[in-house]
C-alpha positions in Angstrom: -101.8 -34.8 -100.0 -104.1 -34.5 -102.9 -107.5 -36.3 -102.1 -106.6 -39.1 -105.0 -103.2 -40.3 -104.7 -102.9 -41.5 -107.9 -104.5 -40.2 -111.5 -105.6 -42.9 -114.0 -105.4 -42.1 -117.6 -108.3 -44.6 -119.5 -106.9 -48.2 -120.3 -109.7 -49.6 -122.6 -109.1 -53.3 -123.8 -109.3 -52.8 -127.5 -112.9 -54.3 -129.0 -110.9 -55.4 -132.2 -110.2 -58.4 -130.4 -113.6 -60.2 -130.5 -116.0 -60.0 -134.0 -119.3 -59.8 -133.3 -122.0 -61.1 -136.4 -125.0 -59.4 -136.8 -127.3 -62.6 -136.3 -127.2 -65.9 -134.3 -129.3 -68.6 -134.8 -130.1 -71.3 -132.2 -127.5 -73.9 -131.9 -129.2 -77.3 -132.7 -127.6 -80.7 -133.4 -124.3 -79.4 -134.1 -125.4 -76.2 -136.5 -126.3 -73.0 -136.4 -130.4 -72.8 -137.5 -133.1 -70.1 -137.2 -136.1 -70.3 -135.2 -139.0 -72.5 -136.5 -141.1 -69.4 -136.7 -138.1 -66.8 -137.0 -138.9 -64.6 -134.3 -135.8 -62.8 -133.3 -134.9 -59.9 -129.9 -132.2 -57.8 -130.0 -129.4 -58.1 -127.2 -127.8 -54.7 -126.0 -124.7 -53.1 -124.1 -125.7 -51.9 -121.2 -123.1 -50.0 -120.8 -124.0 -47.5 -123.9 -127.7 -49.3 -124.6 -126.0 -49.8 -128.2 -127.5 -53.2 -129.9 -125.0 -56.0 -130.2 -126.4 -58.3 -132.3 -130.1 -60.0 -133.5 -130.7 -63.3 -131.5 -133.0 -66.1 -132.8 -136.2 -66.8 -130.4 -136.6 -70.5 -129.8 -139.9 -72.0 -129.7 -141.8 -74.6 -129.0 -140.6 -76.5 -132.0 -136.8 -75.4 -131.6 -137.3 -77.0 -127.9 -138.1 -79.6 -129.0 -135.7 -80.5 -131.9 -133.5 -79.5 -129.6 -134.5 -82.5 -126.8 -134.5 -85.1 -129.7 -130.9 -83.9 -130.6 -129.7 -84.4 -127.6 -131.6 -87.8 -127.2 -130.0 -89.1 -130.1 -126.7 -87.7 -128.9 -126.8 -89.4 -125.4 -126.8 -93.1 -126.8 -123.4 -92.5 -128.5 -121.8 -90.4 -125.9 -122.9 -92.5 -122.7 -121.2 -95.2 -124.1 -117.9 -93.5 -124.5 -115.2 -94.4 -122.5 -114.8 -91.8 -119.6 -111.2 -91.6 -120.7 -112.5 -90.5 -124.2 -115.1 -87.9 -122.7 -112.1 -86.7 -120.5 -110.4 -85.8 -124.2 -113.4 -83.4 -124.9 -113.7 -81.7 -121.7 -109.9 -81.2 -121.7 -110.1 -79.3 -125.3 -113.1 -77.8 -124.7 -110.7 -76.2 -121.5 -107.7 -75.0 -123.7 -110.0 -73.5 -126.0 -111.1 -71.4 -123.8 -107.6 -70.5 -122.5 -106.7 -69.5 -126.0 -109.7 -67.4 -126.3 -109.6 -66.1 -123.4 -108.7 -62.0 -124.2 -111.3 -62.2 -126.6 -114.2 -63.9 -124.7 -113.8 -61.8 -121.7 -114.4 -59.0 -124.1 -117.5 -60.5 -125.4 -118.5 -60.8 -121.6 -117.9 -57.4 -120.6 -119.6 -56.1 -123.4 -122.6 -58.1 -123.5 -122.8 -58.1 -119.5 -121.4 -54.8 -118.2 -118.5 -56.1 -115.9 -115.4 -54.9 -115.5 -113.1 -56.5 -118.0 -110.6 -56.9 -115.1 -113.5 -59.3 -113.8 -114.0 -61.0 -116.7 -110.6 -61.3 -117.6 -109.0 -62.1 -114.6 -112.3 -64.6 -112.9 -115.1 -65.4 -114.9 -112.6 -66.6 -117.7 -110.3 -68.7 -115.7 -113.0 -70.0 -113.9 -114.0 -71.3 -116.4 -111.6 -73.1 -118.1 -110.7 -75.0 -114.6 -114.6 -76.4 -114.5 -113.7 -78.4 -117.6 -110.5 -79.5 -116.6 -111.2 -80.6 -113.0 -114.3 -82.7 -114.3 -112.6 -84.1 -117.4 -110.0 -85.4 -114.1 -113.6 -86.7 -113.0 -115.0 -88.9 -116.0 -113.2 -91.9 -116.0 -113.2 -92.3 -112.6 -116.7 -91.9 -111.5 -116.8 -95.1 -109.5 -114.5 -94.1 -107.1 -116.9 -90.7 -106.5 -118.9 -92.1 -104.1 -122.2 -92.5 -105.1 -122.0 -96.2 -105.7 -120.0 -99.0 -107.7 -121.6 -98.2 -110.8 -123.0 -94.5 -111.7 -124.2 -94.2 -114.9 -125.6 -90.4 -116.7 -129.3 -89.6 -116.2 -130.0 -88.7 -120.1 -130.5 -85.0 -121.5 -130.2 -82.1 -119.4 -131.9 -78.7 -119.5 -130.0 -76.2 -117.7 -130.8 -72.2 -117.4 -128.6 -70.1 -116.2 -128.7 -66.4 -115.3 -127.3 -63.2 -117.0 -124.9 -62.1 -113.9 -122.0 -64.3 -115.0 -123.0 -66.2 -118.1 -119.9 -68.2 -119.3 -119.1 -69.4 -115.7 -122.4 -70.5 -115.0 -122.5 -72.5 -118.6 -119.3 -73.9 -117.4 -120.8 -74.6 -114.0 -123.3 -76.4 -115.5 -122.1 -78.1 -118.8 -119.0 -79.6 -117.4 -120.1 -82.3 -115.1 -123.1 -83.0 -117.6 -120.3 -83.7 -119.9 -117.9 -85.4 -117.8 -120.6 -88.0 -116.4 -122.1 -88.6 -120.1 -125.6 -86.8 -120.3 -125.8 -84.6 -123.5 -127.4 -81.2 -122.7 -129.9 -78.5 -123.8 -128.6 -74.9 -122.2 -130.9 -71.8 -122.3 -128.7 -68.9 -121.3 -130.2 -65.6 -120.0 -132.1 -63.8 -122.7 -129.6 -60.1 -121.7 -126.5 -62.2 -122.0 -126.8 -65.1 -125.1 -123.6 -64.1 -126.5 -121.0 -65.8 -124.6 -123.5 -68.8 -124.8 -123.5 -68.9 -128.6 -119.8 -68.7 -128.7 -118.9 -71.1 -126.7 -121.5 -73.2 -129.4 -118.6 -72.5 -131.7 -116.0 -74.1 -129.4 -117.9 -76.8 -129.1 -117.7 -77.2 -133.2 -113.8 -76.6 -132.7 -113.4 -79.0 -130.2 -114.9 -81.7 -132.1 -117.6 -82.2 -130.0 -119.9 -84.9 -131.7 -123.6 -83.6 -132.9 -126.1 -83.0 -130.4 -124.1 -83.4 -127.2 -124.2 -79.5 -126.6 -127.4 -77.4 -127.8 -128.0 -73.7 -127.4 -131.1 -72.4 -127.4 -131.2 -68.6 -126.9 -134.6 -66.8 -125.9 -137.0 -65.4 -122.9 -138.6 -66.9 -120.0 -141.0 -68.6 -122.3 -138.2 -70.4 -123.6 -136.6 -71.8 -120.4 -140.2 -73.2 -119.7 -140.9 -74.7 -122.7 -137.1 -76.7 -121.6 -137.9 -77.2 -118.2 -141.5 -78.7 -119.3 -140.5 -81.0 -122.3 -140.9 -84.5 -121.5 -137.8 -85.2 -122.7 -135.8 -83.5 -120.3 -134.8 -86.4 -117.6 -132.6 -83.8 -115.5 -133.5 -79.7 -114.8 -130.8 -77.6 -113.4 -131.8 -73.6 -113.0 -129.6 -70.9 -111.8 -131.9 -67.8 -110.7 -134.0 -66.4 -108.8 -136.0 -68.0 -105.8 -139.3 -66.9 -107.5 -138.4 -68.6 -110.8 -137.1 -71.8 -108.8 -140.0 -72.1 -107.3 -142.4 -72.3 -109.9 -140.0 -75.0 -112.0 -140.0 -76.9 -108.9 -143.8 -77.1 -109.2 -143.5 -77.7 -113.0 -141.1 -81.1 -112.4 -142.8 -82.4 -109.6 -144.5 -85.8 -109.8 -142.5 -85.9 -113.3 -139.5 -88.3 -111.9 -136.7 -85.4 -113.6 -134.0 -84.7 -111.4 -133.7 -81.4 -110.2 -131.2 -78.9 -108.8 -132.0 -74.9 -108.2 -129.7 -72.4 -107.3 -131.5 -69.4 -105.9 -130.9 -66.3 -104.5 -129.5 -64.6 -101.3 -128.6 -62.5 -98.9 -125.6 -63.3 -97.1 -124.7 -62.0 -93.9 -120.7 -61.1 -93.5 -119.9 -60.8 -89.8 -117.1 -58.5 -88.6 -116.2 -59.6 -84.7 -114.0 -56.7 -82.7 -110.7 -58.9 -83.3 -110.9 -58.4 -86.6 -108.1 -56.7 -89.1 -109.9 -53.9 -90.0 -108.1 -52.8 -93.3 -108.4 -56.6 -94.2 -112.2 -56.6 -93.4 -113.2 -53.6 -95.4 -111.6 -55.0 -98.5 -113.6 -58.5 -98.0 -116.8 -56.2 -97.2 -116.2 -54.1 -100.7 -115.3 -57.5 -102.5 -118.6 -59.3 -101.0 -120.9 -56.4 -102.4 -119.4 -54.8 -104.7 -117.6 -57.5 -107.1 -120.0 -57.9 -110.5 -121.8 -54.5 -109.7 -123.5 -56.5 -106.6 -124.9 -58.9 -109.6 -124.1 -62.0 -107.1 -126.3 -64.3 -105.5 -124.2 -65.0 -102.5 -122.9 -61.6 -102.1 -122.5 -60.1 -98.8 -125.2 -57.8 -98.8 -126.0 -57.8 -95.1 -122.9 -56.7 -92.8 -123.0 -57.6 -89.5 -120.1 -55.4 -87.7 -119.8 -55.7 -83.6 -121.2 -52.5 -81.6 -117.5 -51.8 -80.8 -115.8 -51.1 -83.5 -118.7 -50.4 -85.6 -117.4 -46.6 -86.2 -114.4 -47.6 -87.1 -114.8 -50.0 -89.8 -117.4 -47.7 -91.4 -114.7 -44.8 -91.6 -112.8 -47.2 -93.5 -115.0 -48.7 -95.6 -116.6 -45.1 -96.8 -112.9 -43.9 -97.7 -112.3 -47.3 -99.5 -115.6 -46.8 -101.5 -114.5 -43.4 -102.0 -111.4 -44.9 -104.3 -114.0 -47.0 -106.9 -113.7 -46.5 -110.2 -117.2 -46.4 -111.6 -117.8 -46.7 -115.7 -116.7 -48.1 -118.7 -116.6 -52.1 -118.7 -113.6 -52.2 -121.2 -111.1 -50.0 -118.7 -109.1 -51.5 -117.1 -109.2 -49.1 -114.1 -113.0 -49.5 -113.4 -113.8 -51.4 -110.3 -117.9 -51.0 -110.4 -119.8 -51.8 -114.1 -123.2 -51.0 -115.6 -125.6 -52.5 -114.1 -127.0 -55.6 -116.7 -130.5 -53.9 -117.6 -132.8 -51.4 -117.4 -135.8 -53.9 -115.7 -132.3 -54.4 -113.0 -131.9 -51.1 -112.6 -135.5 -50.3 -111.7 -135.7 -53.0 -109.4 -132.4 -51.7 -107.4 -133.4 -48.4 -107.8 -137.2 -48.8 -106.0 -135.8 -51.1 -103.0 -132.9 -48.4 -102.3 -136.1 -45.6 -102.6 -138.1 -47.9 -99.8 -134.6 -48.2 -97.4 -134.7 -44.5 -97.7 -138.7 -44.0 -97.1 -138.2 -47.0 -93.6 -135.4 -44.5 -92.2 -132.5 -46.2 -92.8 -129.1 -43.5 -93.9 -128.1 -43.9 -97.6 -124.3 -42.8 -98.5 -122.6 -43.1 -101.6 -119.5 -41.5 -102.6 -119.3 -38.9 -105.2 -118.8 -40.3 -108.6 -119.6 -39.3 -112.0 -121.9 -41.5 -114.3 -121.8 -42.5 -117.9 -125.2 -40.4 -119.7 -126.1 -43.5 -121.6 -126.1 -46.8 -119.9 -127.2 -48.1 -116.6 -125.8 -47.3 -114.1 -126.0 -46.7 -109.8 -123.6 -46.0 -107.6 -122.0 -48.2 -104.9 -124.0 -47.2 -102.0 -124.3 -48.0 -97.4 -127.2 -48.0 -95.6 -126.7 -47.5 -92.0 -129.6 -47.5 -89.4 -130.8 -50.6 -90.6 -133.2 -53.1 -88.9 -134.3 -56.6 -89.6 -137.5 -55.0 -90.4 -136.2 -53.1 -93.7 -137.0 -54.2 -96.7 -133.3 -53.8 -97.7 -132.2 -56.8 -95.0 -134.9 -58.7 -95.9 -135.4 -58.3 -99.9 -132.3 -59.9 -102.5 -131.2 -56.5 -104.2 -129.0 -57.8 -106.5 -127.0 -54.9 -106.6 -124.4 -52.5 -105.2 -126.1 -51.6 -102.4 -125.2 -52.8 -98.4 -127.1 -52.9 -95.7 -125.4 -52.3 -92.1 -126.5 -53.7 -89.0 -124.7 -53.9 -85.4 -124.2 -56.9 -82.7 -123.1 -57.4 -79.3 -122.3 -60.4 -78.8 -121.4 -63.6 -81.3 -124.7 -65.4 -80.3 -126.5 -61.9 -81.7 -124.5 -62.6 -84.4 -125.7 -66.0 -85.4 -129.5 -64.8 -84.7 -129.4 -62.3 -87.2 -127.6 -63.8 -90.1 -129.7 -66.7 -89.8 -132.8 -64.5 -89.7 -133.3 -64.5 -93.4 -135.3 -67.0 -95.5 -132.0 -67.7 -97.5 -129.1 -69.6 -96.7 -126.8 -69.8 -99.6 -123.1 -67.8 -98.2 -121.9 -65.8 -95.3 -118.4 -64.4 -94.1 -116.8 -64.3 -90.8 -114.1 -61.9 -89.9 -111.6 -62.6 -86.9 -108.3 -63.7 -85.6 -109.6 -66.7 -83.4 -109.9 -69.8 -84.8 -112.2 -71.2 -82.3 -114.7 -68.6 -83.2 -114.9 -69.0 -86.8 -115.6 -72.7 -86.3 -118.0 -71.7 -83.7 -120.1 -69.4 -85.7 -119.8 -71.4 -89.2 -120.9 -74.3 -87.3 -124.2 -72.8 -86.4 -124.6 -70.5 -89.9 -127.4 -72.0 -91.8 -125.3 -71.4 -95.1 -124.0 -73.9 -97.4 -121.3 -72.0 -97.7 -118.9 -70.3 -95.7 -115.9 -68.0 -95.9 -113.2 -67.4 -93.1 -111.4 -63.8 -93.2 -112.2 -63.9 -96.8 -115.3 -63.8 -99.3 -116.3 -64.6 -102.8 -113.7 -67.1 -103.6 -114.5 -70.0 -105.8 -112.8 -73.2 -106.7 -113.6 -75.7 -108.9 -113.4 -78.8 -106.6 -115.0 -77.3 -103.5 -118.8 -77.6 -103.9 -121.1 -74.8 -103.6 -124.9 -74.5 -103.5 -127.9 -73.8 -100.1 -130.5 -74.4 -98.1 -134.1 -72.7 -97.4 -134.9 -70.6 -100.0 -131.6 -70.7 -101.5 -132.1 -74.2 -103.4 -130.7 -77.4 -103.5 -127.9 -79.3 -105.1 -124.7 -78.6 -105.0 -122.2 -77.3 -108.1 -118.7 -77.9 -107.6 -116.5 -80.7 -106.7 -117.1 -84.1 -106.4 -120.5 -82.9 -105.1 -121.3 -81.3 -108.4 -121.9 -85.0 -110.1 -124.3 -86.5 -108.3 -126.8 -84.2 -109.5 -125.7 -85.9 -112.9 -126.0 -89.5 -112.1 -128.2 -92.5 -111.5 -127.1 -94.8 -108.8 -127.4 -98.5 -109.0 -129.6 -98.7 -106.7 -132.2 -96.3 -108.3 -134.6 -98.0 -110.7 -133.5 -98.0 -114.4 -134.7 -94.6 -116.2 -137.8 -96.3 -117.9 -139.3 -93.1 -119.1 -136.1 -92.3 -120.6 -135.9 -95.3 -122.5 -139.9 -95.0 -123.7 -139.0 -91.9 -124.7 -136.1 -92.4 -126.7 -137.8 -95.3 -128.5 -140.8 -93.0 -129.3 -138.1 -89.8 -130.7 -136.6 -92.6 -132.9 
C-alpha cells in the first residue's frame, strides 16, 4: 500500500464570496469615521504576506468618543425590556448564519486558519453565543446572582487575534443580553472580522452607540482599558498583558475579568483507547495551528504505553495537510504573524539546545507566508523551557508517568490553570483526577469542545471570570446588594 492512501486534488473556497474595501474606519456611534488624527496600519494575510486592507488607528480622542457613545447609548438600552434586547441578540444570531460562507472566508484570510475551522467552529460558535444569551435577557432574575441584577454601564473588551469573531462573540453577547453597551478593541493582525460584524450590527438595527469598534495596537487597548469611563474591563490574552491591566484598574472600582494563557496538561492513563487518544492529542495541539490558550500542549502519557501511543501519534501527524487556509483539505494553517512565528520558532530552538528530541513529519511549506510545521518533543522535563513557557503554537511537549498521583503532580506543576484532558475507560478515575486538576476546565476522553452554556475561564496565572453560561453574566451585572454605580452616574452627568 502506497504510503498516502488517498491523493487530494486542491478544494479552495472561492474568495468571490467575501468583498473586501480598501479602508475601514473606526466604528463610532453607529458610523463608520476616521481616526482623529488619521493614522492608519495595514493588516496582512499571513498566509501570502499580501495586504488586505488599510485600517484606521484609534486614538486617544477616538477612545474617548467612543466611551461617550456608549455612555449615551446605555441609558436607552438598560432600560429596554429584556424581551426587546432578546430581539437584537436573536438577529444579530441569524445574521451571522446567513453570512456565514462569507465570514469564515474573511476569517481564514485575515487569520490563517483552515477554512474547514472557520467554517465549521469559529462560525457556528458564534452564532449560538447570541442566541443562548438572547434566551438569557429577560430572565436574568432567575440567574442567580440576586432578585434584581441590573448592567454595570460601558464595557471595554480586547480580545486576541487567534479566533477573533468567537471571542467578539464571547464577549459582546452577554454585554448585550444584560444591557451594558460596549467599546470592543479587536487584535490589531485580525480587525477585519471585528469591522464586519460593525456592519451587522447596522443591519440588525442595532440602536447607535450600543456596539463600538475601535481597531488599533496595544496603545489602543490601553487607552480603553484606562478611560474613566469604562465601568467594566474584560481582556482576552496573554498573562503578561493581563497582568499589567490588572494593575491599571486596580483601586479604580471597574469590574474586571482576564482570560490568560496556558499550558494544559492532557493525560493518557494505560486504559486508554489509543486510536481515540491520539486524535484528542492532535485536536488539543494542533486545532488553530496551536493558536489556543487552553491547548494541550503538555501530554502526559503513562510509562507503559508510552511507545505505543507515540507510534500512533507520529503516523497520524504524518497524514496533516499543511498550507493554504482556503483548502478545504488543509488541517494545519499559517501561523497569524511574523512577531508569532519568531517567538515559536526561538522556544522550539531552546527545547532543542535543553536536549529534548524534536520530530516533525515531512511536509512541504508555502515560500511566502508563515509557516512551521506540526512538531513532538520527546525527552522532556519539567525543567524545559518548552513545559514551562505558553508556545502558542504547533509544537507538543511529551512527558511520562507512573502512576495517577504522578499524574496530578505534574499537570498541576505549572503556573497556569486554565484546561486539561484525561484519557481512560474508568469512570472513577476521571472523576478522581479532574477532582484534584487545578484547571477550570476539564475534558473527559475528549478535548477542545466548546458550548455556549457551559462556562469556561481559570485560575493562577490563567485569570479570572468565567465566559460561558449562566456564569458568563455575572461578570456583566451589579447585584442589589452592591452599592449603586456612583461614579458611573457622575460620569455620565459630566459626558452630557
Amino acid at each position: 500500500m502506497d504510503k498516502q492512501t488517498f491523493e487530494y486534488a486542491p478544494a479552495p473556497e472561492s474568495r468571490a464570496v467575501v468583498d473586501i474595501a480598501p479602508a475601514y474606519g473606526l466604528y463610532i456611534d453607529g458610523e463608520f469615521t476616521d481616526a482623529a488624527d488619521g493614522k492608519v496600519f495595514k493588516t496582512i494575510s499571513p498566509a501570502s504576506e499580501e495586504v488586505l486592507s488599510e485600517v484606521a488607528q484609534a486614538g486617544p480622542e477616538d477612545v474617548d468618543r467612543a466611551v461617550k457613545a456608549a455612555r449615551k447609548a446605555f441609558e436607552k438600552w438598560s432600560a429596554l425590556p429584556g424581551s426587546e434586547r432578546a430581539k437584537y441578540l436573536f438577529r444579530i444570531a441569524r445574521i451571522l448564519q446567513e453570512r456565514s460562507r462569507e465570514l469564515a472566508v474573511l476569517e481564514s484570510l485575515d487569520n490563517g486558519k483552515p477554512i474547514r475551522e472557520s467554517r465549521d467552529f469559529d462560525l457556528p460558535t458564534a452564532a449560538a453565543h447570541f442566541f443562548y444569551y438572547a434566551g438569557w435577557a429577560d430572565k436574568l432574575q432567575y440567574a442567580g446572582f440576586g432578585p434584581a441584577p441590573r448592567p454595570i454601564g460601558a464595557a471595554g473588551q480586547v480580545i486576541p487575534w487567534n479566533f477573533p469573531l468567537m471571542m467578539l462573540a464571547w464577549k459582546i453577547a452577554p454585554a448585550l443580553a444584560t444591557g451594558n453597551t460596549v467599546v470592543l478593541k479587536p487584535a490589531e493582525t485580525t480587525p477585519l472580522s471585528a469591522l464586519f460584524f460593525a456592519d451587522i450590527c447596522r443591519q440588525a438595527g442595532l440602536p447607535k452607540g450600543v456596539v463600538n469598534i475601535l481597531t488599533g495596537d496595544g496603545s489602543t487597548g490601553a487607552e480603553l482599558v484606562s478611560h474613566p469611563g469604562v465601568d467594566k474591563v474584560a481582556f482576552t490574552g496573554s498573562t503578561e498583558v493581563g497582568k499589567a491591566i490588572a494593575r491599571a484598574v486596580a483601586g479604580t472600582g471597574k469590574k474586571l475579568s482576564l482570560e490568560l494563557g496556558g499550558k494544559a496538561a492532557n493525560i493518557v492513563f494505560d486504559d486508554a483507547p489509543v486510536d481515540q487518544a491520539v486524535e484528542g492529542i492532535v485536536n488539543g495541539i494542533f486545532f488553530n495551528q496551536g493558536h489556543v490558550c487552553c491547548a494541550g500542549s503538555r501530554l502526559l502519557v503513562q510509562e507503559s504505553v508510552a511507545d505505543e501511543v507515540l507510534d500512533s501519534l507520529k503516523r497520524r501527524m504524518s497524514t496533516l495537510r499543511v498550507g493554504d487556509p482556503l483548502d478545504k483539505n488543509t488541517d494545519i494553517g499559517a501561523i497569524n504573524s511574523a512577531e508569532q512565528l519568531g517567538r515559536i520558532r526561538a522556544l522550539t530552538e531552546a527545547g532543542e539546545a535543553e536536549g529534548a528530541d524534536r520530530w516533525s513529519p515531512e511536509c512541504e511549506l508555502p515560500s511566502n507566508g508563515f509557516w512551521f510545521r506540526p512538531t513532538v518533543f520527546t525527552g522532556v522535563t519539567q525543567a524545559h523551557r518548552i513545559a514551562r513557557e505558553e508556545i502558542f503554537g504547533p509544537v507538543l511537549s511529551v512527558l511520562t508517568f507512573r502512576t495517577p498521583a504522578e499524574a496530578v503532580e505534574k499537570a498541576n506543576n505549572t503556573p497556569y490553570g486554565l484546561s486539561a484532558g484525561i484519557w481512560t475507560e474508568k469512570g472513577s478515575r476521571i472523576l478522581w483526577t479532574a477532582d484534584k486538576l487545578r484547571a477550570g476546565v476539564v475534558w473527559a476522553n475528549t478535548f477542545n469542545k466548546f458550548d455556549p452554556s457551559s462556562p469556561f475561564g481559570g485560575y493562577k496565572e490563567s485569570g479570572y471570570g468565567r465566559e460561558g453560561g449562566r456564569h458568563g453574566l455575572e461578570a456583566y451585572l451589579a447585584t442589589a446588594a452592591e452599592p449603586s454605580n456612583e461614579r458611573s452616574e457622575r460620569e455620565s452627568e459630566r459626558d452630557r
